[in-house]
C-alpha positions, 0 to 999 in steps of 0.5 A: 273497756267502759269497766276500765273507765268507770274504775279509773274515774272512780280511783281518782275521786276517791284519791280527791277525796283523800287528798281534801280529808288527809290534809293538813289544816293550813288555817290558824288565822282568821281574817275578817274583810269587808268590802276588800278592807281587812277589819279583823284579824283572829289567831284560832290557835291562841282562842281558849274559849268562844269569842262573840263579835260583831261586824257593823256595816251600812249594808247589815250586821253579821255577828261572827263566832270563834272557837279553838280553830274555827270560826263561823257567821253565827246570824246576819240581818241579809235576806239569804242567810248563806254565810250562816249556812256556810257553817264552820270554816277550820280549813283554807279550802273556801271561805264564807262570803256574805255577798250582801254585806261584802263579807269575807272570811277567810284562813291562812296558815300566819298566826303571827298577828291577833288584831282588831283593825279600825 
């Protein structure tokens, strides 16, 4: 009996894990959004090479790395560091947050719009 069990716990991890690996990737935009506000929007999809910029609050700086599709914090002034750990996001599944500067970084799958805002 505890066989069965073990088996079938492990065939639905293992159809998880191949459902979050197989799936497509959704994400072709970054948008950038601090404090709730959307301050940068970035089409991945057009991107040929690295593009380097700065995100400057009153709170710190977050200096935000994008490559063909994908984007990452490369360094932060906040004292944890976790959105630089976050490393690489290419897919919708989570995004970085810099819960210090109010940072967010997320995918969607609208490439229609390429904008610095404010």
């Amino acid at each position: 009996m505890w066989i069965i069990i073990i088996l079938i716990i492990l065939l639905i991890s293992l159809a998880a894990a191949a459902f979050l690996w197989l799936r497509p990737a959704t994400g072709e935009r970054a948008e950038i959004w601090v404090d709730g506000e959307l301050v940068r929007s970035v089409d991945l999809s057009k991107i040929q090479e690295p593009e380097r910029f700065t995100v400057e609050t009153d709170r710190g700086v977050n200096v935000i790395l994008a490559e063909p599709g994908r984007i990452r914090v490369e360094s932060a002034d906040c004292p944890d560091k976790v959105c630089v750990d976050a490393g690489w996001l290419s897919d919708s599944a989570a995004p970085i947050v810099c819960l210090p500067h109010r940072l967010v970084i997320r995918l969607s799958g609208d490439a229609s719009l390429d904008t610095e805002v404010g």
